[in-house]
PDB file of the backbone (N, CA, C, O) and the ligand in Angstrom, with CONECT records:
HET     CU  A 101       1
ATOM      1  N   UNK A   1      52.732  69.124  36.179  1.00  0.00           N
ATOM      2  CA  UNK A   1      52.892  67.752  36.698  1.00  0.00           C
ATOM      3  C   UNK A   1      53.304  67.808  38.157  1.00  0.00           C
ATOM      4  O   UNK A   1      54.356  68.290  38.578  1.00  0.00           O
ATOM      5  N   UNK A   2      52.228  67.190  38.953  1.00  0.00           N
ATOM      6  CA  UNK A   2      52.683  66.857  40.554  1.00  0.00           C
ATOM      7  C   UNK A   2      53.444  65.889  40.415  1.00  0.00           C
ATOM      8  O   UNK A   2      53.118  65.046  39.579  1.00  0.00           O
ATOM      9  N   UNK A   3      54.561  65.720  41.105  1.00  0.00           N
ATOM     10  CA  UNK A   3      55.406  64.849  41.695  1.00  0.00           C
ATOM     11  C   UNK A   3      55.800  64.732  42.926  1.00  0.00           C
ATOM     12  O   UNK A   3      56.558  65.540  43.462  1.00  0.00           O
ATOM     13  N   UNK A   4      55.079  63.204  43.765  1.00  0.00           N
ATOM     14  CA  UNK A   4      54.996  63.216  44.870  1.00  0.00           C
ATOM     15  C   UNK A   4      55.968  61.854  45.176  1.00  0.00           C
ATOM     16  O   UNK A   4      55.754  60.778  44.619  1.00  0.00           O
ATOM     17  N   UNK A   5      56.990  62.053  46.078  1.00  0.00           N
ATOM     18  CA  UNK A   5      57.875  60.767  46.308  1.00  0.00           C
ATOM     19  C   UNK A   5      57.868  59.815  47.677  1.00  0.00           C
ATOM     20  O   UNK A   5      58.109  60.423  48.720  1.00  0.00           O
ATOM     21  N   UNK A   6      57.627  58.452  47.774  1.00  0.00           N
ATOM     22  CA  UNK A   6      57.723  57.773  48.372  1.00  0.00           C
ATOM     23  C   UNK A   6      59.031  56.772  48.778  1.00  0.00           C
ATOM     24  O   UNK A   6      59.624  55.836  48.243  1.00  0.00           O
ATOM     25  N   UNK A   7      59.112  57.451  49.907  1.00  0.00           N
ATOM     26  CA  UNK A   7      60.773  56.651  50.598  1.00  0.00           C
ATOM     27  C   UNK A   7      60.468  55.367  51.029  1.00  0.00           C
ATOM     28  O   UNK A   7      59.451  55.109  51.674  1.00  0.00           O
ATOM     29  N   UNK A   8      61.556  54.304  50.603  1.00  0.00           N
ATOM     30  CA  UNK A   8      60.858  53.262  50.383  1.00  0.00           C
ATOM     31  C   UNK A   8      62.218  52.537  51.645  1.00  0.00           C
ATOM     32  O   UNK A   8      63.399  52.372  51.342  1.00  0.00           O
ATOM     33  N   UNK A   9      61.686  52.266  52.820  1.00  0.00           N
ATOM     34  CA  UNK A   9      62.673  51.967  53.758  1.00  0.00           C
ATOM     35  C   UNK A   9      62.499  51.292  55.136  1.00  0.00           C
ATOM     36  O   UNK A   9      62.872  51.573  56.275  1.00  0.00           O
ATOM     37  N   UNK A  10      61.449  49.820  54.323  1.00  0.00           N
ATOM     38  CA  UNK A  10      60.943  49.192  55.550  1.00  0.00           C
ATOM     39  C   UNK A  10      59.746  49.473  55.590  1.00  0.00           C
ATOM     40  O   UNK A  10      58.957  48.726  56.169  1.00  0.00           O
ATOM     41  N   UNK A  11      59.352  50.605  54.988  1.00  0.00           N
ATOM     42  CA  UNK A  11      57.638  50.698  55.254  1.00  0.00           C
ATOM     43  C   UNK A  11      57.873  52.172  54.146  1.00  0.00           C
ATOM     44  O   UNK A  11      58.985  52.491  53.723  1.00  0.00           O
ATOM     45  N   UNK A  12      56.753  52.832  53.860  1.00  0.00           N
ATOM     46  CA  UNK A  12      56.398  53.724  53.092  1.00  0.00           C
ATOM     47  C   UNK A  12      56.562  54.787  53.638  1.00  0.00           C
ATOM     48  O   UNK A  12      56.077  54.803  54.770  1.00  0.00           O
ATOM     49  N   UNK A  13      57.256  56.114  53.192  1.00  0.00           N
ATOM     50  CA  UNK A  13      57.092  57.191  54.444  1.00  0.00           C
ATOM     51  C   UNK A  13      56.950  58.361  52.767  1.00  0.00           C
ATOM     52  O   UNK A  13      57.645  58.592  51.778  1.00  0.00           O
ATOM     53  N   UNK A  14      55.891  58.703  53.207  1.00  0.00           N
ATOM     54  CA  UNK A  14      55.017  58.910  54.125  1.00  0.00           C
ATOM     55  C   UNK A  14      53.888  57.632  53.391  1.00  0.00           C
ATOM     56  O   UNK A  14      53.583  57.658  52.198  1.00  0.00           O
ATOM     57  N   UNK A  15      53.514  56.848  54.115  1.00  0.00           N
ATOM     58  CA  UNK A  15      52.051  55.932  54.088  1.00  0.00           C
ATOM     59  C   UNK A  15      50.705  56.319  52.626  1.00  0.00           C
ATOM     60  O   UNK A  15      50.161  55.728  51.693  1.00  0.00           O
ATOM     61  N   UNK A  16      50.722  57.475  53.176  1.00  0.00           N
ATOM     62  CA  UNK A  16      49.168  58.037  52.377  1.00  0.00           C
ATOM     63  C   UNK A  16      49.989  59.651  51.497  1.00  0.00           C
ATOM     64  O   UNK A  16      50.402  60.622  52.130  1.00  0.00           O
ATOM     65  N   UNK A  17      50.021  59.530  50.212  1.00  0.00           N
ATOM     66  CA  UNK A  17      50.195  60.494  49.259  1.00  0.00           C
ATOM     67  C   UNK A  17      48.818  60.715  48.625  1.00  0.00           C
ATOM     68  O   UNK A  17      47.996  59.965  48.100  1.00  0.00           O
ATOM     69  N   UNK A  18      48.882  62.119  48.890  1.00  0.00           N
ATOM     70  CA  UNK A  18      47.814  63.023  48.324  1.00  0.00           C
ATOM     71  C   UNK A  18      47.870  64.097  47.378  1.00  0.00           C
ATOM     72  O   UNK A  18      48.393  65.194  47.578  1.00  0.00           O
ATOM     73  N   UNK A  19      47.032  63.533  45.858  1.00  0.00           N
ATOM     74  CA  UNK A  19      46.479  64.336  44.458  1.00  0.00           C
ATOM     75  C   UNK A  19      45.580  65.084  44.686  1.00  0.00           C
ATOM     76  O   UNK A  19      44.936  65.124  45.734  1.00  0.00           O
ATOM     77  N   UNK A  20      45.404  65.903  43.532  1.00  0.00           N
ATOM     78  CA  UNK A  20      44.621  66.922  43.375  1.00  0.00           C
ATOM     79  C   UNK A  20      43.775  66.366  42.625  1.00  0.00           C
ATOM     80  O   UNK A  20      44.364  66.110  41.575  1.00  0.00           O
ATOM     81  N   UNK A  21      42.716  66.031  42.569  1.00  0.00           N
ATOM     82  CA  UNK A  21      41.373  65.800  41.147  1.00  0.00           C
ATOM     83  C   UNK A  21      41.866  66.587  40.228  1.00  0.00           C
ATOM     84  O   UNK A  21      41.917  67.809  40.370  1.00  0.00           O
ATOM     85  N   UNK A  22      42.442  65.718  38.786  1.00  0.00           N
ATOM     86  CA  UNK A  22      42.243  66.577  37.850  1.00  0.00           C
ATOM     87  C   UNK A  22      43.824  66.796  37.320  1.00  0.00           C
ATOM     88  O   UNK A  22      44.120  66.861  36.127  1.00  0.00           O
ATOM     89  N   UNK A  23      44.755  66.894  38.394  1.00  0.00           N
ATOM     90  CA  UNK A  23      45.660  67.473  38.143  1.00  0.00           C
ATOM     91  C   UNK A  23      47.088  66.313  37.560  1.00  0.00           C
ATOM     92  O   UNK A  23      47.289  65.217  38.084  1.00  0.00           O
ATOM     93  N   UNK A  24      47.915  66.873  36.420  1.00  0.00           N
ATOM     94  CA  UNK A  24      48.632  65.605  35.763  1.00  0.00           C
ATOM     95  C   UNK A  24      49.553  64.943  37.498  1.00  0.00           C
ATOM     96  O   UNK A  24      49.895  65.743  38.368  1.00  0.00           O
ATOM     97  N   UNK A  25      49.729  63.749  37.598  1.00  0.00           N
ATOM     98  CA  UNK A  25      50.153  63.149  39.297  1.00  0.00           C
ATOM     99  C   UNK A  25      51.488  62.499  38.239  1.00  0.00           C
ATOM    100  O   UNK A  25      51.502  62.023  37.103  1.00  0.00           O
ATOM    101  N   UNK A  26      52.382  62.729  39.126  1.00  0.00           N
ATOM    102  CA  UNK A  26      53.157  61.315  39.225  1.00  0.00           C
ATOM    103  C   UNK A  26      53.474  60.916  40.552  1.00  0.00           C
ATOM    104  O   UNK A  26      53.538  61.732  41.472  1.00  0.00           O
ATOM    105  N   UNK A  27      53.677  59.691  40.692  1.00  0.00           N
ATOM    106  CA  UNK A  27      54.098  58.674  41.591  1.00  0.00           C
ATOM    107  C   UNK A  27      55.335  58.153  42.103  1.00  0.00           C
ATOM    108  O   UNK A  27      55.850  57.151  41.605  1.00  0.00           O
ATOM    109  N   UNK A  28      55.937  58.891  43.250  1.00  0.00           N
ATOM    110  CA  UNK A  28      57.189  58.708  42.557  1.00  0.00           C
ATOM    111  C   UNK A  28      58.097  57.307  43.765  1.00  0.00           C
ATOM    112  O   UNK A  28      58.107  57.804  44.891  1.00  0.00           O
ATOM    113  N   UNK A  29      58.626  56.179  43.793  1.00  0.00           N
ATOM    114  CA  UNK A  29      58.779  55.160  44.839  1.00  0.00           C
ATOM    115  C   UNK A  29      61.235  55.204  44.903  1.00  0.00           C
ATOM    116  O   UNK A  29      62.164  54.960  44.133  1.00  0.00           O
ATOM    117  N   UNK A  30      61.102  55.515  45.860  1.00  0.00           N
ATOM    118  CA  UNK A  30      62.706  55.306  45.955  1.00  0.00           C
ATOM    119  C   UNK A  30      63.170  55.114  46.966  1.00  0.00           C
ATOM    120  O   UNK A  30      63.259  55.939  47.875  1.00  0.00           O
ATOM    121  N   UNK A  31      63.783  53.269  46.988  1.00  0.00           N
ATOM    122  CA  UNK A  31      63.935  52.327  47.753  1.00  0.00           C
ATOM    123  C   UNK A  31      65.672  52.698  48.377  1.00  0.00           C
ATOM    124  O   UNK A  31      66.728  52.897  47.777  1.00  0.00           O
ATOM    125  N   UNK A  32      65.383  52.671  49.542  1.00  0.00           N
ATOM    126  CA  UNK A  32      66.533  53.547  50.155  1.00  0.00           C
ATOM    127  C   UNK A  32      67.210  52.255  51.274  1.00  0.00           C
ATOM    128  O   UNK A  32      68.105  52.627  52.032  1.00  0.00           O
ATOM    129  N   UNK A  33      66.835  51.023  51.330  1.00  0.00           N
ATOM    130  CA  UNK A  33      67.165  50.182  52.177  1.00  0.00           C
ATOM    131  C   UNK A  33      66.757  48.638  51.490  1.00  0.00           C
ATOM    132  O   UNK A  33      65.981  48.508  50.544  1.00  0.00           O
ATOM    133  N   UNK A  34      67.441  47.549  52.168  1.00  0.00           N
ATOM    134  CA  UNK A  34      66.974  46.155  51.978  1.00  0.00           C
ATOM    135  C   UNK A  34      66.015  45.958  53.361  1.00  0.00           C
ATOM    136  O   UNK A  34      65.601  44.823  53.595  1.00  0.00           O
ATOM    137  N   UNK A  35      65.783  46.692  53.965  1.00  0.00           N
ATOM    138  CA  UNK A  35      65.107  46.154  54.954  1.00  0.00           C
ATOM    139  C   UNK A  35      63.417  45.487  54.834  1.00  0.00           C
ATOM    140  O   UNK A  35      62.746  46.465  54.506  1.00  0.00           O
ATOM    141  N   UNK A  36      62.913  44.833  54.900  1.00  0.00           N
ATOM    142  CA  UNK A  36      61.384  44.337  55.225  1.00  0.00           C
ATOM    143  C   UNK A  36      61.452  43.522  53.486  1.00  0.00           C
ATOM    144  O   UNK A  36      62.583  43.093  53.255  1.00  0.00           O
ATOM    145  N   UNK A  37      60.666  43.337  52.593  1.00  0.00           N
ATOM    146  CA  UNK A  37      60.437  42.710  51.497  1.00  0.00           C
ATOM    147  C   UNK A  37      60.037  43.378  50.653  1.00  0.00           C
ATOM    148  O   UNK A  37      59.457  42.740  49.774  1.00  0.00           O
ATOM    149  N   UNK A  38      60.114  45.097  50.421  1.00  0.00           N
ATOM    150  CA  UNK A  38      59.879  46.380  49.926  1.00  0.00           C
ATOM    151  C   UNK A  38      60.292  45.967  48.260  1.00  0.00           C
ATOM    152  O   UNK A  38      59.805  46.869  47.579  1.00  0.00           O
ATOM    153  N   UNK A  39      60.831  45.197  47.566  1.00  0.00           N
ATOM    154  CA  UNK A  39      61.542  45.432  46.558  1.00  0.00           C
ATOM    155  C   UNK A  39      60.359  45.602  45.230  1.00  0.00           C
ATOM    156  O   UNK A  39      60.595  46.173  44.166  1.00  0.00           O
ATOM    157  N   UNK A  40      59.093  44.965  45.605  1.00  0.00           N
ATOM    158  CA  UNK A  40      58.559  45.410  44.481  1.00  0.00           C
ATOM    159  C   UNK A  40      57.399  46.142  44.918  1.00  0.00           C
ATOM    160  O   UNK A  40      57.009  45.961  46.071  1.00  0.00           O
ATOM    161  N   UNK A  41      56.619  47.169  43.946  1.00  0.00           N
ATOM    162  CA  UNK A  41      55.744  47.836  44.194  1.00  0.00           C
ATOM    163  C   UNK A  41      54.435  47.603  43.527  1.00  0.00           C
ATOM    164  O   UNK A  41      54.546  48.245  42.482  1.00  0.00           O
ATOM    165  N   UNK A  42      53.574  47.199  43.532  1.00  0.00           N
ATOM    166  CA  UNK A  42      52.216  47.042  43.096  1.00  0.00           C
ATOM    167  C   UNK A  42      50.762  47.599  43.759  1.00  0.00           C
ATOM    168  O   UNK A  42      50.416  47.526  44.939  1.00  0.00           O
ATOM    169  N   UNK A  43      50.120  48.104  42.766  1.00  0.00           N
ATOM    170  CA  UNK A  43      48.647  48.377  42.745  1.00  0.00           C
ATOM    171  C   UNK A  43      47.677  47.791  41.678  1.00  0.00           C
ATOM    172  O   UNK A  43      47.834  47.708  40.460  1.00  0.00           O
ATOM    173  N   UNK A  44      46.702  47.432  42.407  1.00  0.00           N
ATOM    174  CA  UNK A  44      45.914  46.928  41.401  1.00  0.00           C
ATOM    175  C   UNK A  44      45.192  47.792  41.107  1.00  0.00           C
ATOM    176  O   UNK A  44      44.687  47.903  39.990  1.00  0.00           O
ATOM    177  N   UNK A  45      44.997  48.618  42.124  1.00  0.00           N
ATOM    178  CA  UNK A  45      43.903  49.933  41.739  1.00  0.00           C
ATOM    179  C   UNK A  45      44.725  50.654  40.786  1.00  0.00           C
ATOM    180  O   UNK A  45      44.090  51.075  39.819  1.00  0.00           O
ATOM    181  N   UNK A  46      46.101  50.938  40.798  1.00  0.00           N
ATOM    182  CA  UNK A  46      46.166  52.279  40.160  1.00  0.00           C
ATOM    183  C   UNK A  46      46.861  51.628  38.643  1.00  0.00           C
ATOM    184  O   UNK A  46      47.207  52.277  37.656  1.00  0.00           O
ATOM    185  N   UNK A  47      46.926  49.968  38.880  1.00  0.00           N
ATOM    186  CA  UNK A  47      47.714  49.880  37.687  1.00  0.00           C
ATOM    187  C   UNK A  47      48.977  49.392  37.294  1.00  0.00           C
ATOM    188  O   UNK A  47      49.464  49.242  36.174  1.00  0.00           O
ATOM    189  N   UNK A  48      49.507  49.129  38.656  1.00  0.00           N
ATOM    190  CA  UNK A  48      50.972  49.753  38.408  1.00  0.00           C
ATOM    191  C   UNK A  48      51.649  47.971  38.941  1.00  0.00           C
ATOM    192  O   UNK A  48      51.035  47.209  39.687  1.00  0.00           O
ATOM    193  N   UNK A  49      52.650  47.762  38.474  1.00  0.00           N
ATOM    194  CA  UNK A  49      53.803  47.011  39.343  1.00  0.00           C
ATOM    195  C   UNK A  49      55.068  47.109  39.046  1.00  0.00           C
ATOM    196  O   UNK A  49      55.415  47.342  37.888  1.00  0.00           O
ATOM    197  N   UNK A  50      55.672  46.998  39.729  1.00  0.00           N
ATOM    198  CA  UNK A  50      57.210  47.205  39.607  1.00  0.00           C
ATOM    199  C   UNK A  50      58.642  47.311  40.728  1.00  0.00           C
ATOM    200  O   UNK A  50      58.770  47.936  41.780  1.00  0.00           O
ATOM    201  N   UNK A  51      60.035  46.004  39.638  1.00  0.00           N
ATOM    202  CA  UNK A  51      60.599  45.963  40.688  1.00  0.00           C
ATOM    203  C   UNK A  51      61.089  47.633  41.200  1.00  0.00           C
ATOM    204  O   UNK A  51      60.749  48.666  40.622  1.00  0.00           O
ATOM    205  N   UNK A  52      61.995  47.534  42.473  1.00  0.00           N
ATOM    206  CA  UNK A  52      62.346  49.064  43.076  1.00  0.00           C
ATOM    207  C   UNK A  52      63.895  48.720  43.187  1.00  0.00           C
ATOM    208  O   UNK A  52      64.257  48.017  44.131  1.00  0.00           O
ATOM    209  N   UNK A  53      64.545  49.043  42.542  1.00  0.00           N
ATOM    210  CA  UNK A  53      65.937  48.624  42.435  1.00  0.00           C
ATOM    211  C   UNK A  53      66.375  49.573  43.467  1.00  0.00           C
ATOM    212  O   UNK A  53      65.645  50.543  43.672  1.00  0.00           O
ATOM    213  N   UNK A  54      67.629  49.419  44.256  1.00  0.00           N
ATOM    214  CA  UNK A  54      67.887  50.308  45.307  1.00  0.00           C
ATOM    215  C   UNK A  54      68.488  51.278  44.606  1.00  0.00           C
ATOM    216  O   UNK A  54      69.097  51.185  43.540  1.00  0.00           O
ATOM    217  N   UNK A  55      68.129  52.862  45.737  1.00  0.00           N
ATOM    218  CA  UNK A  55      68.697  54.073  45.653  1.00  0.00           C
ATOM    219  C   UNK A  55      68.607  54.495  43.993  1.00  0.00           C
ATOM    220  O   UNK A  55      69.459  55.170  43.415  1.00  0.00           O
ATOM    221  N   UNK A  56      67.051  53.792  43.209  1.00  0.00           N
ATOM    222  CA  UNK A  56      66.828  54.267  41.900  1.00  0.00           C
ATOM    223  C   UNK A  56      65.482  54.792  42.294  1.00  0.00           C
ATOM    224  O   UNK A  56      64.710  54.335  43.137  1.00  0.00           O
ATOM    225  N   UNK A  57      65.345  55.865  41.504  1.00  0.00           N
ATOM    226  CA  UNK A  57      63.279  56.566  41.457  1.00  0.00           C
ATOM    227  C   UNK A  57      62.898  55.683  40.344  1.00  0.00           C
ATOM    228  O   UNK A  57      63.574  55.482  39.335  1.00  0.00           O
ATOM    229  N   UNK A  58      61.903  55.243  40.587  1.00  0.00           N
ATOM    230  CA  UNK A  58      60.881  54.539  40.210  1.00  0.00           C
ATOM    231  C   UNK A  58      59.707  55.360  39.797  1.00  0.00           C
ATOM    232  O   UNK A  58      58.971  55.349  40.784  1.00  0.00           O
ATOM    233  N   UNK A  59      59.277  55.901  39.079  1.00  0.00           N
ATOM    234  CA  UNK A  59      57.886  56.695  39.305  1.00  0.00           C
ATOM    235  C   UNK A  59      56.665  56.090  38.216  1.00  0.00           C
ATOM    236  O   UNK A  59      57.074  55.179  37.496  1.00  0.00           O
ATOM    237  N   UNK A  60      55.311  56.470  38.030  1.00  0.00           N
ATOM    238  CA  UNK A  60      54.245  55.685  37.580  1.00  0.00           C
ATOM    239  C   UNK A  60      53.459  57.038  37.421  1.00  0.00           C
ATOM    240  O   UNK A  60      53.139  57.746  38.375  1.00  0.00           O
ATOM    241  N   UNK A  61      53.220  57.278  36.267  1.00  0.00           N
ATOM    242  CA  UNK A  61      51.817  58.251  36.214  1.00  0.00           C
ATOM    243  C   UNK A  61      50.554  57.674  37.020  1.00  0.00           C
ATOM    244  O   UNK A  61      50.252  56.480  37.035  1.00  0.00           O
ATOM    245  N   UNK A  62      49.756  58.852  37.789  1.00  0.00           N
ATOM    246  CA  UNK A  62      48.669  58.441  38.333  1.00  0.00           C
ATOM    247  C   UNK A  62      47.524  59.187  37.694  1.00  0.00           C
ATOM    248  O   UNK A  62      47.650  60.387  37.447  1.00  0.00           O
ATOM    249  N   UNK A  63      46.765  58.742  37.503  1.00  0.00           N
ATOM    250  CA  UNK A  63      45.034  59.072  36.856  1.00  0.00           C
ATOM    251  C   UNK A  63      44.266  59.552  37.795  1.00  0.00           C
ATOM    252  O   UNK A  63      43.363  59.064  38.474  1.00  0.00           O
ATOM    253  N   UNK A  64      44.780  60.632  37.731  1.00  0.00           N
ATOM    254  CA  UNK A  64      43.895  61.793  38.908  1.00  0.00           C
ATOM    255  C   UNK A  64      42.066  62.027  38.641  1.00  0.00           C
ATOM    256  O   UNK A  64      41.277  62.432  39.495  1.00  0.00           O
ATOM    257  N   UNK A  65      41.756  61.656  37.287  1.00  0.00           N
ATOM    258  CA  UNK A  65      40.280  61.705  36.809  1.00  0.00           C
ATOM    259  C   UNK A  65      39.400  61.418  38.026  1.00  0.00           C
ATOM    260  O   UNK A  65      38.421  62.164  38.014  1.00  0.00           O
ATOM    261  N   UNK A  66      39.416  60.738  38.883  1.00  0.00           N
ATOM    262  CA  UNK A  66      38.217  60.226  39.396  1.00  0.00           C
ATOM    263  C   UNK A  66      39.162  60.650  40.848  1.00  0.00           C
ATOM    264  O   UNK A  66      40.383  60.542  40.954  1.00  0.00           O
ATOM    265  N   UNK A  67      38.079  61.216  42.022  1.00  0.00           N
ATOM    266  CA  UNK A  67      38.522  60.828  43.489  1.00  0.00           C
ATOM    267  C   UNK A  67      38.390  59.171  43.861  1.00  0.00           C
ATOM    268  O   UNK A  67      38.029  58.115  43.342  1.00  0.00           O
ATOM    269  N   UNK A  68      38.945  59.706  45.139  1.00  0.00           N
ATOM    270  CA  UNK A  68      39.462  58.199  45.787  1.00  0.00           C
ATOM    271  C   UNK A  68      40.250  57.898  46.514  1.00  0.00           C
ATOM    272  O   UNK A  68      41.289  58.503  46.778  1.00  0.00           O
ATOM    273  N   UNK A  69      39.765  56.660  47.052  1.00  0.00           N
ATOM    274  CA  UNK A  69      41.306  56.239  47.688  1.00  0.00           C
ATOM    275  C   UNK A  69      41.772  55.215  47.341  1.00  0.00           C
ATOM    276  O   UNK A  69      41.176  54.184  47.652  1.00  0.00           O
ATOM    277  N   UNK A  70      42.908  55.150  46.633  1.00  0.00           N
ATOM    278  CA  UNK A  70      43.537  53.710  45.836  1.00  0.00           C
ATOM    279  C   UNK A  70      44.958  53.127  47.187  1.00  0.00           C
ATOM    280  O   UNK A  70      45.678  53.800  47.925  1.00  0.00           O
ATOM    281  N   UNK A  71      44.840  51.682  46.992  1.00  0.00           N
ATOM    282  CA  UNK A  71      45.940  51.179  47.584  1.00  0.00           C
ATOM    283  C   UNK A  71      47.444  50.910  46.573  1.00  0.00           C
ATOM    284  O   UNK A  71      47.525  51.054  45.353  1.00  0.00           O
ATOM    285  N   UNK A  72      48.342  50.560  47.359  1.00  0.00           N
ATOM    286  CA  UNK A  72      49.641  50.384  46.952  1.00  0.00           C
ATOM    287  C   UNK A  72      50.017  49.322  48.272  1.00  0.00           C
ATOM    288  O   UNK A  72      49.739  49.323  49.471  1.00  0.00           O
ATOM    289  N   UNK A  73      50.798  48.431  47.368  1.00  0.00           N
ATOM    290  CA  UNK A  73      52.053  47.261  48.629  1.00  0.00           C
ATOM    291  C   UNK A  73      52.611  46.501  48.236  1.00  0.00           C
ATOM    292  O   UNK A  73      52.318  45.929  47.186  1.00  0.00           O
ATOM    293  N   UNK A  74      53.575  46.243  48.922  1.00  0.00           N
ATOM    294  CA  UNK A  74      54.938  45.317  48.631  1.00  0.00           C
ATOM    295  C   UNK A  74      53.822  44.054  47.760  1.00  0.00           C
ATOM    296  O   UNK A  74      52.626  43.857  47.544  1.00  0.00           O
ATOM    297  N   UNK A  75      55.101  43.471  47.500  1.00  0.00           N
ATOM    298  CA  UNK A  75      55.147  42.181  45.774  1.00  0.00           C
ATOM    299  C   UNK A  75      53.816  41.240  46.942  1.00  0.00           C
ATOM    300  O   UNK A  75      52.840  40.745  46.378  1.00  0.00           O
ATOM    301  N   UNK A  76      53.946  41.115  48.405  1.00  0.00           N
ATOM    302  CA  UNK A  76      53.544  39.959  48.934  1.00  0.00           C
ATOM    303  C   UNK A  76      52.146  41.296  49.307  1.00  0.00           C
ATOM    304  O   UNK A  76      51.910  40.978  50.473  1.00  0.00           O
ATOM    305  N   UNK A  77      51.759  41.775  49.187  1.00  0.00           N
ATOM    306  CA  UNK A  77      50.453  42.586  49.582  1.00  0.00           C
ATOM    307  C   UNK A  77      50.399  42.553  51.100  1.00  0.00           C
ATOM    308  O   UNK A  77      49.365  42.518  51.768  1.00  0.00           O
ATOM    309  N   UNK A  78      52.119  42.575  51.732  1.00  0.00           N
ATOM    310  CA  UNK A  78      51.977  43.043  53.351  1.00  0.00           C
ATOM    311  C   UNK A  78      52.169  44.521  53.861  1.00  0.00           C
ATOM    312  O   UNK A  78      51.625  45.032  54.840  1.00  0.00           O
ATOM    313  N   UNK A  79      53.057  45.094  52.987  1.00  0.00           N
ATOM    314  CA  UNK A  79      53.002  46.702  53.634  1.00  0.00           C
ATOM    315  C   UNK A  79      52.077  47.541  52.809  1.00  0.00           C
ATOM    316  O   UNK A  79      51.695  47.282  51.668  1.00  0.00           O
ATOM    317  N   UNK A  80      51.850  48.312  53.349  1.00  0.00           N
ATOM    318  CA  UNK A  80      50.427  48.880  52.312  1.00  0.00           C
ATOM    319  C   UNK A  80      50.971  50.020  52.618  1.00  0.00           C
ATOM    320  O   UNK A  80      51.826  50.200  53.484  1.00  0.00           O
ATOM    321  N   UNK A  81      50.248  51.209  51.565  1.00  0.00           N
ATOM    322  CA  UNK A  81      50.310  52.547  51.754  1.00  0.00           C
ATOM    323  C   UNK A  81      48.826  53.040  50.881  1.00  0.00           C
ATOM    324  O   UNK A  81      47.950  52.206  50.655  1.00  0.00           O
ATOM    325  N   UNK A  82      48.721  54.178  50.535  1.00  0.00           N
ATOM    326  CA  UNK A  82      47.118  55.146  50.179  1.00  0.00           C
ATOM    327  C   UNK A  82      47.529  55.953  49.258  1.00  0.00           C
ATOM    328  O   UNK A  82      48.486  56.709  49.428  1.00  0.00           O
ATOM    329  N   UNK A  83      46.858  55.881  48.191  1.00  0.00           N
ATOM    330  CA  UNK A  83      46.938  57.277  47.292  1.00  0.00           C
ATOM    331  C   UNK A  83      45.271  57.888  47.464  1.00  0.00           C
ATOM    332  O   UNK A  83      44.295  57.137  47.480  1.00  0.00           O
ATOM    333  N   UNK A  84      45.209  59.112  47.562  1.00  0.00           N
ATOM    334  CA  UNK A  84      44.120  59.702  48.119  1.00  0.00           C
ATOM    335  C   UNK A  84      44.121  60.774  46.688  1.00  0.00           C
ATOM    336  O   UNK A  84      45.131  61.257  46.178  1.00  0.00           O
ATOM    337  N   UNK A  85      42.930  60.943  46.305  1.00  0.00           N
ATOM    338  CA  UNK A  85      42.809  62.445  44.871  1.00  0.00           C
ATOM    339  C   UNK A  85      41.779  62.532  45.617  1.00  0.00           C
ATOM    340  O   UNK A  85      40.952  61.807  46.168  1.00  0.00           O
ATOM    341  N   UNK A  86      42.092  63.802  45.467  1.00  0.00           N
ATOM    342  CA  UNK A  86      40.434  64.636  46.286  1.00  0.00           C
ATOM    343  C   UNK A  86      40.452  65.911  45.347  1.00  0.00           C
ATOM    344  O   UNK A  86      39.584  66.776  45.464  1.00  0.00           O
TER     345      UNK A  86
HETATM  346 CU    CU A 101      56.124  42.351  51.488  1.00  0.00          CU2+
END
């Protein structure tokens, strides 16, 4: 199991997290600030929503089956970030 974590602190750092085709992914989101409107996390591509309670991991299995590039962003669909499986 990959486990890849997203610091969640005003914007996404790092932006674009990158899978392996194939390989079991998790997703992992941990909200480290109140700053910007970060509190919830949603994809429609990958599936997923959820609030981000502060200074808790949050994580979401990802479905590495297929390449791609799937989006992720705040509850209002203004900060965005990339999940990339190659
Ligand atoms: Cu927002």
């Amino acid at each position: 199991m990959v486990k890849q974590t997203v610091i969640v602190d005003g914007g996404y750092q790092p932006q674009t997290v990158t899978f392996k085709q194939g390989e079991p992914a998790e997703l992992v989101f941990k909200r480290v600030s109140d700053r910007g409107c970060l509190d919830v996390v949603q994809s429609g591509d990958l599936n997923f929503k959820a609030a981000l309670p502060l200074n808790q991991e949050v994580s979401f299995p990802i479905d590495t089956s297929a390449a791609g590039e799937y989006g992720f962003a705040c509850g209002m669909d203004m900060v965005k970030g990339t999940v990339i499986v190659k």
